[in-house]
PQR file with spaces between the fields and no chain letter, atoms N, CA, C, O and H, PARSE charges and radii, in Angstrom:
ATOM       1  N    UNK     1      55.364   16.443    2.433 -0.4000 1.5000
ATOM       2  CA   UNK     1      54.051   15.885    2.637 -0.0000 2.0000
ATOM       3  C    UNK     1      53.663   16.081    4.104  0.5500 1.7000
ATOM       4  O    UNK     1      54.384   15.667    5.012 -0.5500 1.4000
ATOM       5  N    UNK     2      52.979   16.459    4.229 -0.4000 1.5000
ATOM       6  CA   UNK     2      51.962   16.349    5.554 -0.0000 2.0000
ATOM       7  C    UNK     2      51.162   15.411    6.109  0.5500 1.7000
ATOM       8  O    UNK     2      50.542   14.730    5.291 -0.5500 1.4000
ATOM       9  H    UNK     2      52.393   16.795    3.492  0.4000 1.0000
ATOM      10  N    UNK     3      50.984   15.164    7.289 -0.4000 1.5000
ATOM      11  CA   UNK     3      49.797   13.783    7.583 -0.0000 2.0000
ATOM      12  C    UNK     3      49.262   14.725    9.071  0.5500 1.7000
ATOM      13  O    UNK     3      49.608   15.765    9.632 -0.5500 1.4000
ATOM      14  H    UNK     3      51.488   15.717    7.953  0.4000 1.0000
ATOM      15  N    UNK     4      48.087   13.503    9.299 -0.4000 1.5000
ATOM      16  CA   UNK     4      47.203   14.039   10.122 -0.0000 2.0000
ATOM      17  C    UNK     4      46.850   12.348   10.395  0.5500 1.7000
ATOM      18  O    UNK     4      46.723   11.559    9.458 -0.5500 1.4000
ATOM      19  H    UNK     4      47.806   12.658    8.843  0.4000 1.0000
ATOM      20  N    UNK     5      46.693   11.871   12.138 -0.4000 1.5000
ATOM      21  CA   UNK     5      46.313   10.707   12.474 -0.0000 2.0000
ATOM      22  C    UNK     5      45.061   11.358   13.830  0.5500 1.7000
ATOM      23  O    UNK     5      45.031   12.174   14.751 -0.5500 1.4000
ATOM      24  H    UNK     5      46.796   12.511   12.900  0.4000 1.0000
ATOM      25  N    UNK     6      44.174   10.338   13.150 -0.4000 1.5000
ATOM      26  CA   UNK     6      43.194   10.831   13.807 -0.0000 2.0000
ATOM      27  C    UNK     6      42.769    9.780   15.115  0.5500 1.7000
ATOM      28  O    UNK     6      43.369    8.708   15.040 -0.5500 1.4000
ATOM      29  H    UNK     6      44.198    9.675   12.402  0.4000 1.0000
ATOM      30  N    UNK     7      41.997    9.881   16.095 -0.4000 1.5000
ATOM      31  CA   UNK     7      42.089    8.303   16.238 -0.0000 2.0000
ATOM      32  C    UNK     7      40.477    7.948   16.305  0.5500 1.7000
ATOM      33  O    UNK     7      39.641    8.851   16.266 -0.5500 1.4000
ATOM      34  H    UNK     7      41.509   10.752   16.155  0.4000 1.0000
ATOM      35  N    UNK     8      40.083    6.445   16.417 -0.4000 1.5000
ATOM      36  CA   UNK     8      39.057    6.121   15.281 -0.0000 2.0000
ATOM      37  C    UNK     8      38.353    5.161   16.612  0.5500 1.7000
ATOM      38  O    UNK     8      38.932    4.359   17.344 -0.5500 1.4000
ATOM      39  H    UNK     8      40.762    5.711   16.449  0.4000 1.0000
ATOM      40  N    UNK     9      37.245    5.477   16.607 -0.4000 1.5000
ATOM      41  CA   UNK     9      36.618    4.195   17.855 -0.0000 2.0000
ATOM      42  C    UNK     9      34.917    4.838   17.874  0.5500 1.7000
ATOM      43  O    UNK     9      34.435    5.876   18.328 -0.5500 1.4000
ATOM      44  H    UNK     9      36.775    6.129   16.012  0.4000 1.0000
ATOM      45  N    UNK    10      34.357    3.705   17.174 -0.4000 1.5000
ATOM      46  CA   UNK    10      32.929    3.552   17.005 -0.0000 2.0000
ATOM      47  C    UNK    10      32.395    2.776   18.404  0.5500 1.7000
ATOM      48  O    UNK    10      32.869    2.130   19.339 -0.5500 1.4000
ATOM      49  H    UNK    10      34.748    2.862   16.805  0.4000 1.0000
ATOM      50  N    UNK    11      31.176    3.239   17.954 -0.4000 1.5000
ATOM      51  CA   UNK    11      30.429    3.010   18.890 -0.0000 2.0000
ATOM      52  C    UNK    11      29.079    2.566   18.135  0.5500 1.7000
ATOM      53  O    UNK    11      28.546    3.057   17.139 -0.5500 1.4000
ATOM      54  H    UNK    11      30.791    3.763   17.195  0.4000 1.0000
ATOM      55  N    UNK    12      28.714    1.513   18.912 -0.4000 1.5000
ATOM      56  CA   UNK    12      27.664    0.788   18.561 -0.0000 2.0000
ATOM      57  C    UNK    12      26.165    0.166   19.518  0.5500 1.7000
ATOM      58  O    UNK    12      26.400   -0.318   20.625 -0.5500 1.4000
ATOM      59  H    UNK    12      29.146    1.115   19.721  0.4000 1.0000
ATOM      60  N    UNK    13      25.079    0.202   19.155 -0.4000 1.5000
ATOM      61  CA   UNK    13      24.175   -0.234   19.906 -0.0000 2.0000
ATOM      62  C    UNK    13      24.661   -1.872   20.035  0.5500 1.7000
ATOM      63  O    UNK    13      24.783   -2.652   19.090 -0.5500 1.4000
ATOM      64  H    UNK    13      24.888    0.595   18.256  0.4000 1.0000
ATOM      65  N    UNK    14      24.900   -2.161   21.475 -0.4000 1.5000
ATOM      66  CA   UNK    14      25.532   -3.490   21.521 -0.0000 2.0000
ATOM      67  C    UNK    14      24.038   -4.845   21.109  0.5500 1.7000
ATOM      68  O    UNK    14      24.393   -6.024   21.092 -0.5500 1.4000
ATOM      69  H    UNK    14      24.801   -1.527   22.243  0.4000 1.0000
ATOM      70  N    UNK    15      22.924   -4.612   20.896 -0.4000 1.5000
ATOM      71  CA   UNK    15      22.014   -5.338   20.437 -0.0000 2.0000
ATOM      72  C    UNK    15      21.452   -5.385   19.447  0.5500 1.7000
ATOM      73  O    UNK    15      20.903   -6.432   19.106 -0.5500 1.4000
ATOM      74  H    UNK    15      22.635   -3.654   20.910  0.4000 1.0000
ATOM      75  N    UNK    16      21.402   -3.888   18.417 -0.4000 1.5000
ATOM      76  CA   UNK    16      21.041   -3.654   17.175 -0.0000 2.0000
ATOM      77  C    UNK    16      22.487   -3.001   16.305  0.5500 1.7000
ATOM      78  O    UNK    16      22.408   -2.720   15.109 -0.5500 1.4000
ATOM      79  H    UNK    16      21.849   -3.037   18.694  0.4000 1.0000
ATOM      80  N    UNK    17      23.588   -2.846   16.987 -0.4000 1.5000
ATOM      81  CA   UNK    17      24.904   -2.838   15.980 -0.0000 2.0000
ATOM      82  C    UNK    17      25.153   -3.554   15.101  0.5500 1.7000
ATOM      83  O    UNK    17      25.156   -4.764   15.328 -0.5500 1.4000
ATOM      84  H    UNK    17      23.652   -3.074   17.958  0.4000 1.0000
ATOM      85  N    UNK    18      25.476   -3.015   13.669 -0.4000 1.5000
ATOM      86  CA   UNK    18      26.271   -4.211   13.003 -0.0000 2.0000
ATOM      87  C    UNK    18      27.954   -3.412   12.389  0.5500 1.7000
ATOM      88  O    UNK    18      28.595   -2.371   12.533 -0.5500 1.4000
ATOM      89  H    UNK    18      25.473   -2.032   13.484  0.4000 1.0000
ATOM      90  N    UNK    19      28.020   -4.485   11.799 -0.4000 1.5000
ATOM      91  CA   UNK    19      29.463   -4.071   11.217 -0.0000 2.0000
ATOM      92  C    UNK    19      29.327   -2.812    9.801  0.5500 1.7000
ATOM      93  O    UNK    19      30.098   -2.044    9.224 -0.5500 1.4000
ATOM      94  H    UNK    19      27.500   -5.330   11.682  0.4000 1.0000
ATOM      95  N    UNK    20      27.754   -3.215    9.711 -0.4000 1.5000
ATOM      96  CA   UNK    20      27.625   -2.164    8.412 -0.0000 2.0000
ATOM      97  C    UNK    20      27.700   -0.758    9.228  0.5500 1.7000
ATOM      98  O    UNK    20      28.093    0.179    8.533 -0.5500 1.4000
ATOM      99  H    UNK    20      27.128   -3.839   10.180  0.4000 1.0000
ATOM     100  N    UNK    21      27.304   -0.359   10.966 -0.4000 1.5000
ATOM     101  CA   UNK    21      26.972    1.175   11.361 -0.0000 2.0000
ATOM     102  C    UNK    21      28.436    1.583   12.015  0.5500 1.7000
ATOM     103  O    UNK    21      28.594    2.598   12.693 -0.5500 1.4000
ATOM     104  H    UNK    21      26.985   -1.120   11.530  0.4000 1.0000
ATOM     105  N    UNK    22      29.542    0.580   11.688 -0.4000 1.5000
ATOM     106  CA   UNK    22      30.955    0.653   12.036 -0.0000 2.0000
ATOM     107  C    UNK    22      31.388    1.289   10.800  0.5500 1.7000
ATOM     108  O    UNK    22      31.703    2.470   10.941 -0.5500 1.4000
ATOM     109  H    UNK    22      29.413   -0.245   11.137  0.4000 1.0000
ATOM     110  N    UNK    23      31.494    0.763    9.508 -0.4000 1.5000
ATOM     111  CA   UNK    23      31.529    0.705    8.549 -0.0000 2.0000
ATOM     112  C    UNK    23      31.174    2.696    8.102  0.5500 1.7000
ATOM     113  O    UNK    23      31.844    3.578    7.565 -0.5500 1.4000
ATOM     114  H    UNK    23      31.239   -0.197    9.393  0.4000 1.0000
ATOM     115  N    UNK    24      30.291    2.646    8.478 -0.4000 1.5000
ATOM     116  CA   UNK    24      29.377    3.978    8.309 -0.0000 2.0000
ATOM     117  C    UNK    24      30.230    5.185    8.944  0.5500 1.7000
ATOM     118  O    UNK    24      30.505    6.314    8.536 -0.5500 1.4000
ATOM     119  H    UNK    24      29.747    1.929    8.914  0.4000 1.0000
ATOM     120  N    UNK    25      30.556    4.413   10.208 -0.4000 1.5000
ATOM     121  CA   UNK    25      30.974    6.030   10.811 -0.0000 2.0000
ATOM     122  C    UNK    25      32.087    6.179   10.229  0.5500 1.7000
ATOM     123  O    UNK    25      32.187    7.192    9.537 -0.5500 1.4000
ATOM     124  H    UNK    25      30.332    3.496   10.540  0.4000 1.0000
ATOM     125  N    UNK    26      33.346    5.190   10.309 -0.4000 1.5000
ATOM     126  CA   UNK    26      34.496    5.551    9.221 -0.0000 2.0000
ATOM     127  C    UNK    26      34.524    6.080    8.429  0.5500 1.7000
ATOM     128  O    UNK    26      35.207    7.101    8.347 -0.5500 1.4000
ATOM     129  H    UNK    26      33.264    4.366   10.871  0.4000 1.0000
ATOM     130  N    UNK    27      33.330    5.336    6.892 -0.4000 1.5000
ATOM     131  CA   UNK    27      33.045    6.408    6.103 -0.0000 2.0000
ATOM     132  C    UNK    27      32.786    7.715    6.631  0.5500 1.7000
ATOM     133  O    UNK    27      33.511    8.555    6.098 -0.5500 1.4000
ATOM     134  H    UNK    27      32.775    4.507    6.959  0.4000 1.0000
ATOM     135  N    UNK    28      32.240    8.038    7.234 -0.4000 1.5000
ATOM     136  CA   UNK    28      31.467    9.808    7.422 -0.0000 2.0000
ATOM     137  C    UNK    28      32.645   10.232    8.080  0.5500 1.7000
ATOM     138  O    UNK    28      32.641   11.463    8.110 -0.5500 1.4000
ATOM     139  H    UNK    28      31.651    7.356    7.667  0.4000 1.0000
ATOM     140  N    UNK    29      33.925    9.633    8.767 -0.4000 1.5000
ATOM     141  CA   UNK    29      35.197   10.579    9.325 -0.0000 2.0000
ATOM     142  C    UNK    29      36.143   10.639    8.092  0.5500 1.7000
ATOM     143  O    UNK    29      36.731   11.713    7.959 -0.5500 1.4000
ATOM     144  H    UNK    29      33.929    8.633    8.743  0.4000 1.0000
ATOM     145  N    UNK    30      36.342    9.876    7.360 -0.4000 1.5000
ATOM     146  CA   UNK    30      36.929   10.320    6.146 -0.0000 2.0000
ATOM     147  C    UNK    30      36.143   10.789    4.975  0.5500 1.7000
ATOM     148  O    UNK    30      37.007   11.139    4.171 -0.5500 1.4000
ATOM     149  H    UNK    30      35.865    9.004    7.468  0.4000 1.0000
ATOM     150  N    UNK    31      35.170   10.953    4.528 -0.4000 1.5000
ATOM     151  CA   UNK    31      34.376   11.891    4.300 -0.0000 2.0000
ATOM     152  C    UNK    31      34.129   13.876    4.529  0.5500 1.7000
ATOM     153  O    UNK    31      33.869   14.830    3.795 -0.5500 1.4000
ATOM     154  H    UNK    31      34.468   10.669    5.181  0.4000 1.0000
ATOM     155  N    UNK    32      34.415   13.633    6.038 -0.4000 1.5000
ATOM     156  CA   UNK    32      34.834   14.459    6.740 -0.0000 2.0000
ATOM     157  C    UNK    32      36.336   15.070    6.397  0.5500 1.7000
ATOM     158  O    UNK    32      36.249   16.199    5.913 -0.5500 1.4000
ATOM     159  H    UNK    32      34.626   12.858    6.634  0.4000 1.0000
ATOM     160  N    UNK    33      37.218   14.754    6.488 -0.4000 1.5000
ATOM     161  CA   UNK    33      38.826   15.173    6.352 -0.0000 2.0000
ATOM     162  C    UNK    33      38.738   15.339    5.084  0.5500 1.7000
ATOM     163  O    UNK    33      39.339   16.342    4.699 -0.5500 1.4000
ATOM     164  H    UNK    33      37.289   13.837    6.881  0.4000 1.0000
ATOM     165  N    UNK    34      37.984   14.471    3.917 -0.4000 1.5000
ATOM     166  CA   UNK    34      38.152   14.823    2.518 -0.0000 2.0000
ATOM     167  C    UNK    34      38.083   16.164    2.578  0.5500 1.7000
ATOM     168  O    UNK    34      39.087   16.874    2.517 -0.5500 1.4000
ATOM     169  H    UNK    34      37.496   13.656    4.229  0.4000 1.0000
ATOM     170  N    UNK    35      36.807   16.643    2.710 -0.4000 1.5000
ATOM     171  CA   UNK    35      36.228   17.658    2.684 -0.0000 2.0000
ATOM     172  C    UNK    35      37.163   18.874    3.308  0.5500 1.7000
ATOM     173  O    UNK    35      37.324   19.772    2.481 -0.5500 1.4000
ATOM     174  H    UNK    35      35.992   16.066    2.759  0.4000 1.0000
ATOM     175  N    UNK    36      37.719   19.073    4.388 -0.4000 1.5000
ATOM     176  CA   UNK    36      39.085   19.485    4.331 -0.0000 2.0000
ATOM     177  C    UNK    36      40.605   19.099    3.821  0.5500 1.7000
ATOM     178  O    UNK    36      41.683   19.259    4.395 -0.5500 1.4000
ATOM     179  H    UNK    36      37.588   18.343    5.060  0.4000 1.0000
ATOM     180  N    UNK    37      40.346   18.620    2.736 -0.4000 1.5000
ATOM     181  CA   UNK    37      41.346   18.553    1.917 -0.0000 2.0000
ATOM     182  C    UNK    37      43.003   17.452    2.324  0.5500 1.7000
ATOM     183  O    UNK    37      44.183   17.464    1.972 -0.5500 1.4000
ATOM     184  H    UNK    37      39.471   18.489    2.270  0.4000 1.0000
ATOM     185  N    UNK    38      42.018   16.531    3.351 -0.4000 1.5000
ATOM     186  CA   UNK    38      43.260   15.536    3.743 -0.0000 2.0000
ATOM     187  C    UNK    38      42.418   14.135    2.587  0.5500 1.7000
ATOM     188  O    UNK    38      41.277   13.794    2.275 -0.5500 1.4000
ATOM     189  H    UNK    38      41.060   16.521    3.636  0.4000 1.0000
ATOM     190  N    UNK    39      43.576   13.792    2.348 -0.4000 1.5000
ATOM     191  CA   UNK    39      43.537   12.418    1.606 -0.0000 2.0000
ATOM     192  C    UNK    39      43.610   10.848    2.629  0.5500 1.7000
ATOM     193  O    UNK    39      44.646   10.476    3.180 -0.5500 1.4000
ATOM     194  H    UNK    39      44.503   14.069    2.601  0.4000 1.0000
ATOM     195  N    UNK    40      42.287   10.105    2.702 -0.4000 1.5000
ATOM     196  CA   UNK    40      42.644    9.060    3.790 -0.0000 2.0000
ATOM     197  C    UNK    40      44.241    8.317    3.120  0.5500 1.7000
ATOM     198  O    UNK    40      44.871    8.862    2.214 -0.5500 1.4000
ATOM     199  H    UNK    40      41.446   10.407    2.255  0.4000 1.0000
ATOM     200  N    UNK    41      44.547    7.396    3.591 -0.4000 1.5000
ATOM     201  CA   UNK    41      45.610    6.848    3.696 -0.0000 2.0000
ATOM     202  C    UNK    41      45.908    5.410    4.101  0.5500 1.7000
ATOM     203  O    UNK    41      46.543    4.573    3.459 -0.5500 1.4000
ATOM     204  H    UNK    41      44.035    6.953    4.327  0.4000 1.0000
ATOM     205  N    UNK    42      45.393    5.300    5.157 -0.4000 1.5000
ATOM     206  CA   UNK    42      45.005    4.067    5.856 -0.0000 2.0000
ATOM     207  C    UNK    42      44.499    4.040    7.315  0.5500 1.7000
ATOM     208  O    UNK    42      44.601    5.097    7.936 -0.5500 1.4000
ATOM     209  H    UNK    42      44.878    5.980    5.679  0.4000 1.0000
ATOM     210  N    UNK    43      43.728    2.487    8.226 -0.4000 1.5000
ATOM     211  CA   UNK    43      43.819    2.751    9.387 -0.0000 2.0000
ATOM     212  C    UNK    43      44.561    1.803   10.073  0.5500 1.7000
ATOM     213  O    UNK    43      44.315    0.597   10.082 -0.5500 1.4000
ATOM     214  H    UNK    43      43.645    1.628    7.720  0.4000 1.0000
ATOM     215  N    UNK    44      45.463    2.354   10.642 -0.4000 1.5000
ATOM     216  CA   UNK    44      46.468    1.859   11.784 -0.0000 2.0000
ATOM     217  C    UNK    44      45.892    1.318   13.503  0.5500 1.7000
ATOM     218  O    UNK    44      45.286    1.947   14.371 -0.5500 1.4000
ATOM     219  H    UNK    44      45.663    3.334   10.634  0.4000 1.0000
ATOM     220  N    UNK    45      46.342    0.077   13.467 -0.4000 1.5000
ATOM     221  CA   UNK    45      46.383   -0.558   15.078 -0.0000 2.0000
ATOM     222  C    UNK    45      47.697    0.367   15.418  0.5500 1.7000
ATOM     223  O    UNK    45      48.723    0.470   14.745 -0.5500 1.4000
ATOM     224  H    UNK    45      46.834   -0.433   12.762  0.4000 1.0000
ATOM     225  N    UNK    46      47.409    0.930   16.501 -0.4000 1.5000
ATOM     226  CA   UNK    46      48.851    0.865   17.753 -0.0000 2.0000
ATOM     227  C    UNK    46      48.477    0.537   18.924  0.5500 1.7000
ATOM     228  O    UNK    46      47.518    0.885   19.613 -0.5500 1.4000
ATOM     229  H    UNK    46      46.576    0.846   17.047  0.4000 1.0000
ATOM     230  N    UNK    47      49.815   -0.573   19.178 -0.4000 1.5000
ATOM     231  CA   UNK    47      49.461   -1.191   20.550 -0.0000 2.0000
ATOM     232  C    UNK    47      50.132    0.050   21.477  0.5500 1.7000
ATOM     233  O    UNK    47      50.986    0.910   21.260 -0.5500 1.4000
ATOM     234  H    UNK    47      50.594   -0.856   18.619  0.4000 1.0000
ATOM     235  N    UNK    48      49.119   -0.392   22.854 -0.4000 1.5000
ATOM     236  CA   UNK    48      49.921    0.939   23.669 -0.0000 2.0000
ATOM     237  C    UNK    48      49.477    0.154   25.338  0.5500 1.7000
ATOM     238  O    UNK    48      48.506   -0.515   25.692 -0.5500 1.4000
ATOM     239  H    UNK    48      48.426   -1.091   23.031  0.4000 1.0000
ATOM     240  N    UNK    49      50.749    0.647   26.075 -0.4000 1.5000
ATOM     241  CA   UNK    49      50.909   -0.091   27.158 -0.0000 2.0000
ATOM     242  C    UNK    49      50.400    0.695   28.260  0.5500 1.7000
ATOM     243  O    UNK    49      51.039    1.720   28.496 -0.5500 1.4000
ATOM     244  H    UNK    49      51.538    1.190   25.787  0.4000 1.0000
ATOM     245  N    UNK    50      49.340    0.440   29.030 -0.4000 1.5000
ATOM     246  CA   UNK    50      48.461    0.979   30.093 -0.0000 2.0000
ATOM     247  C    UNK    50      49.864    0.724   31.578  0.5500 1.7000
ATOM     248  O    UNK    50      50.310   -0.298   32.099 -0.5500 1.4000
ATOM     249  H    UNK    50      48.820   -0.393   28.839  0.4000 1.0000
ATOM     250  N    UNK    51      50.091    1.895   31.753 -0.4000 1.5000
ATOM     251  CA   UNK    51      50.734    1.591   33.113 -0.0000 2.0000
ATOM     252  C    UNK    51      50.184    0.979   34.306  0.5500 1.7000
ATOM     253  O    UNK    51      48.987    0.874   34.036 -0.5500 1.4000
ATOM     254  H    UNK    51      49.729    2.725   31.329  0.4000 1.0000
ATOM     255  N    UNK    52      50.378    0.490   35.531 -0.4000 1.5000
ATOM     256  CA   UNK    52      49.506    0.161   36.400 -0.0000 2.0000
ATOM     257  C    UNK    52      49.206    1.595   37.565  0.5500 1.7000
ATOM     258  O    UNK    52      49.730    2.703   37.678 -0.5500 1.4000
ATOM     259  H    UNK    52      51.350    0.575   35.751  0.4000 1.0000
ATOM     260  N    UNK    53      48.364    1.048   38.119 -0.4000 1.5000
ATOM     261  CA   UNK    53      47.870    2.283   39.109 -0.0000 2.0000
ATOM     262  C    UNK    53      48.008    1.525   40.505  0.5500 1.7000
ATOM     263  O    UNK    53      47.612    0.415   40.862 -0.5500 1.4000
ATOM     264  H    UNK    53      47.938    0.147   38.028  0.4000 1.0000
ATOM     265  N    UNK    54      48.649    2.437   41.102 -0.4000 1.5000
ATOM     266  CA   UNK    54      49.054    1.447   42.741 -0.0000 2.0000
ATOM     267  C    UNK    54      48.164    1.851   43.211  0.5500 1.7000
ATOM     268  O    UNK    54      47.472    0.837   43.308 -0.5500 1.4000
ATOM     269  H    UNK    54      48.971    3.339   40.812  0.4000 1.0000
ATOM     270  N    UNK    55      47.458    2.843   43.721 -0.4000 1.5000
ATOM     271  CA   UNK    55      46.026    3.399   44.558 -0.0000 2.0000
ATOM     272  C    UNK    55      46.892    3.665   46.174  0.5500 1.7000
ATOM     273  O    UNK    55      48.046    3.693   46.599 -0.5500 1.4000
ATOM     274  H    UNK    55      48.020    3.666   43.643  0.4000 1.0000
ATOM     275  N    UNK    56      45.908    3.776   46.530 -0.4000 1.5000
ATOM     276  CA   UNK    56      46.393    4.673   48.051 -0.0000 2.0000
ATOM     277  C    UNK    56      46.942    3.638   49.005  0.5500 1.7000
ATOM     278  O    UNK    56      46.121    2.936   49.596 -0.5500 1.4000
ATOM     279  H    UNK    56      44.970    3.753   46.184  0.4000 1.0000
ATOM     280  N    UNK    57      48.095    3.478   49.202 -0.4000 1.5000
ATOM     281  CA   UNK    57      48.686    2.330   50.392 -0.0000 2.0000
ATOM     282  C    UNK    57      47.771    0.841   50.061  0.5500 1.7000
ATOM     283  O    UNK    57      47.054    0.233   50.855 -0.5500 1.4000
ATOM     284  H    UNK    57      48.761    4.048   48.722  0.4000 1.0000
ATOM     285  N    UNK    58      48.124    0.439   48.354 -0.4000 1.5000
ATOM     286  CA   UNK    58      47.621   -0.623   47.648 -0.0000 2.0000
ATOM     287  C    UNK    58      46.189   -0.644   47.862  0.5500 1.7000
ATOM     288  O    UNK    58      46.023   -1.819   47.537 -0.5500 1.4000
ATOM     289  H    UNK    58      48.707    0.933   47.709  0.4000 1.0000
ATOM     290  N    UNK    59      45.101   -0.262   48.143 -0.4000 1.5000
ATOM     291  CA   UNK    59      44.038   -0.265   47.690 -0.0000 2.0000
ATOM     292  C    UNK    59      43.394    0.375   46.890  0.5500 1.7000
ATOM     293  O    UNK    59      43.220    1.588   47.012 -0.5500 1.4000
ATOM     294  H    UNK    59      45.236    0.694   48.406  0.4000 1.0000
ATOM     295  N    UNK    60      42.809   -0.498   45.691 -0.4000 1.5000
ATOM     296  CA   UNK    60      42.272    0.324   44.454 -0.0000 2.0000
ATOM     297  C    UNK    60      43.375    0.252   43.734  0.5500 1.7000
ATOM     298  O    UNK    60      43.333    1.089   42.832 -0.5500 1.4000
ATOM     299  H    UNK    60      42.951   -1.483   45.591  0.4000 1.0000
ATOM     300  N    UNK    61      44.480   -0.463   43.729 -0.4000 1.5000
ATOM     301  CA   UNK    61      45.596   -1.077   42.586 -0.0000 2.0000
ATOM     302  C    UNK    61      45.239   -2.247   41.218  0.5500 1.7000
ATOM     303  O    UNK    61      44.536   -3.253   41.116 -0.5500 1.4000
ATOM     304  H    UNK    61      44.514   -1.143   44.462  0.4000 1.0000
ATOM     305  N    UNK    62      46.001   -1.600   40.443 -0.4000 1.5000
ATOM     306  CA   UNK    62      45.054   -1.985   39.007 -0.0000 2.0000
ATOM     307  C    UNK    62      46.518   -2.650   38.457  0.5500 1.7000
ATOM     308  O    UNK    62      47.633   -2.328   38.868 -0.5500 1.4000
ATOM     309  H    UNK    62      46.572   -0.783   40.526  0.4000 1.0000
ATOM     310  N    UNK    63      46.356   -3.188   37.905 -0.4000 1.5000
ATOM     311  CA   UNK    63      47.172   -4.335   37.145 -0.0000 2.0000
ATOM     312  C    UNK    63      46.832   -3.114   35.510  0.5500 1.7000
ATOM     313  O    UNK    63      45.797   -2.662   35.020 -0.5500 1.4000
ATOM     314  H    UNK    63      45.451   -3.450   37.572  0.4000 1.0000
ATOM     315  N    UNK    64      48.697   -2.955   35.055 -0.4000 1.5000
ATOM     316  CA   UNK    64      48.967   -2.391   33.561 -0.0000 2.0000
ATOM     317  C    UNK    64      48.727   -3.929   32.667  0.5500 1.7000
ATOM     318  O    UNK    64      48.816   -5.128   32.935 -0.5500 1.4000
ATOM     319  H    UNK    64      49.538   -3.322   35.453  0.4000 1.0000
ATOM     320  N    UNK    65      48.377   -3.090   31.468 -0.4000 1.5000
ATOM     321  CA   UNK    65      47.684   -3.880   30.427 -0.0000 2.0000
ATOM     322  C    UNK    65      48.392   -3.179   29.151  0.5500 1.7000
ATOM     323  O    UNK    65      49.013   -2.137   28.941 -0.5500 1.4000
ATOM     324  H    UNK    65      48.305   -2.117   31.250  0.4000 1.0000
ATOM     325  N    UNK    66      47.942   -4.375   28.366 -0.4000 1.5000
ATOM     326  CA   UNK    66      48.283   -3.691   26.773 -0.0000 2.0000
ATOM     327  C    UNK    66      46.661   -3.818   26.429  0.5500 1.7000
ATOM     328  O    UNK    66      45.751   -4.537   26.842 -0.5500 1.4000
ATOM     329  H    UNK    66      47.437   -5.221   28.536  0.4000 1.0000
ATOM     330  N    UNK    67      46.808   -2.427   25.166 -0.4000 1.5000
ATOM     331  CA   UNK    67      45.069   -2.090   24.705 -0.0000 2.0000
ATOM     332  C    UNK    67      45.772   -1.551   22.999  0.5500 1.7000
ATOM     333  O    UNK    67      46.928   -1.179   22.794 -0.5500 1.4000
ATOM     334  H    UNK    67      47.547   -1.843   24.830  0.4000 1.0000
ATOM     335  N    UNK    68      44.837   -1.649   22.148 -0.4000 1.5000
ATOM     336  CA   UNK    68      45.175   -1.481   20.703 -0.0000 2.0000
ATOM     337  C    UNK    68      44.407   -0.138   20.623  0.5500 1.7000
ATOM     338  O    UNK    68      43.224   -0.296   20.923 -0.5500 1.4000
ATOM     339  H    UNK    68      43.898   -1.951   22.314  0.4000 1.0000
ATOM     340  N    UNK    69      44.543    0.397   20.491 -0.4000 1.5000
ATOM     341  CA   UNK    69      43.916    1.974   19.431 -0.0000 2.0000
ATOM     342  C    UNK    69      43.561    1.925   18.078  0.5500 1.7000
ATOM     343  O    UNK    69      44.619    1.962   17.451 -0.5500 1.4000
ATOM     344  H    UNK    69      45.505    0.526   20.247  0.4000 1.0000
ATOM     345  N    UNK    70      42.340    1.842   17.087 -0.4000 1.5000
ATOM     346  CA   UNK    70      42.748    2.411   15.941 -0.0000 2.0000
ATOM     347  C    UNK    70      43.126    3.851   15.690  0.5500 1.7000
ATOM     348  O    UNK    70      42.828    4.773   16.450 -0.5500 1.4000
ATOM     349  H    UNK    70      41.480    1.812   17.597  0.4000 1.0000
ATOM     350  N    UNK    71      43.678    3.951   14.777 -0.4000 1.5000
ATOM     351  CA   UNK    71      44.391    5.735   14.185 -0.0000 2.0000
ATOM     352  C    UNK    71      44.218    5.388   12.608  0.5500 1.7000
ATOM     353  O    UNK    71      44.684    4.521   11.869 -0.5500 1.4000
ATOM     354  H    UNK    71      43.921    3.203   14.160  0.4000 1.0000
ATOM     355  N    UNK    72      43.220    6.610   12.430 -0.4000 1.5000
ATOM     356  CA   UNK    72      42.840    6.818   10.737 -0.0000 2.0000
ATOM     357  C    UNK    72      44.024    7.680   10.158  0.5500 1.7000
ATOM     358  O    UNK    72      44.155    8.628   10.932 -0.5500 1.4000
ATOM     359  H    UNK    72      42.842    7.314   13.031  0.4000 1.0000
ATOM     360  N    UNK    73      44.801    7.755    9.297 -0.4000 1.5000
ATOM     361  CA   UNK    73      46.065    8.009    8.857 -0.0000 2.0000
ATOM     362  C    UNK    73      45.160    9.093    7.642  0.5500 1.7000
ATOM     363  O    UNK    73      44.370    8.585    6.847 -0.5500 1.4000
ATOM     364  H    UNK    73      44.695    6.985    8.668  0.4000 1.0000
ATOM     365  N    UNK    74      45.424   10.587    7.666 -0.4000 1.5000
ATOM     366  CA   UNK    74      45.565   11.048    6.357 -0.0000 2.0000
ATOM     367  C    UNK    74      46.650   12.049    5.769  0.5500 1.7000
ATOM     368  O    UNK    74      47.463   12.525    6.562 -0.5500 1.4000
ATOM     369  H    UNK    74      46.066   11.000    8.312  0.4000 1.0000
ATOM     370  N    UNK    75      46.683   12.235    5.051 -0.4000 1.5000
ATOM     371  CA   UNK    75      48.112   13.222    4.247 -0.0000 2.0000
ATOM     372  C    UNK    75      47.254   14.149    3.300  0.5500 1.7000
ATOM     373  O    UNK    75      46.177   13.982    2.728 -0.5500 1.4000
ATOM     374  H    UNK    75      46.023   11.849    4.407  0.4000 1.0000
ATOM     375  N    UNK    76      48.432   15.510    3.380 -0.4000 1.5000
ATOM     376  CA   UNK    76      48.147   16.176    2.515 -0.0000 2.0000
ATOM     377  C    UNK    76      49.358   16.561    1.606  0.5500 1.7000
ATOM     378  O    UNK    76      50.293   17.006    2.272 -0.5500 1.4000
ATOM     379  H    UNK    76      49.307   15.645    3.844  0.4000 1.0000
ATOM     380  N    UNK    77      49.640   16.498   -0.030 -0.4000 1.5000
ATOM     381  CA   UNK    77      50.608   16.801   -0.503 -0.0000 2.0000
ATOM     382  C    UNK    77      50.698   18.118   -0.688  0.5500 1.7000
ATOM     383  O    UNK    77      51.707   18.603   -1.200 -0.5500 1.4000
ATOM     384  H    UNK    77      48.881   16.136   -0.571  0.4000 1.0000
């Protein structure tokens, strides 16, 4: 079996967005992969750990973080 992870991050008018034009674009990316012959699968959180950034002799030093990703999961048999 084969897979393919895509990764997944909508974008929305932050005053006229809803969950239905979130909703939408997902559909139309798996829609998309159908159409090349991947089967969706599921979508996956991965947490992932932002290193910190020291900047030049500590100025402009950034404090590491954790941030979640979605990843649209598809397979092909």
């Amino acid at each position: 079996m084969e897979y393919k992870v895509v990764p997944f991050v909508a974008t929305i008018d932050p005053i006229k967005g809803t969950s239905e034009h979130v909703a939408e674009q997902l559909e139309s990316m798996i829609k998309h992969f159908t159409n090349q012959g991947w089967e969706y699968v599921r979508l996956e959180g991965v947490s992932t750990f932002v290193h910190p950034e020291t900047g030049c002799f500590g100025l402009g030093a950034k404090p590491g973080y954790t941030t979640t990703r979605q990843m649209v999961v598809f397979q092909k048999r």
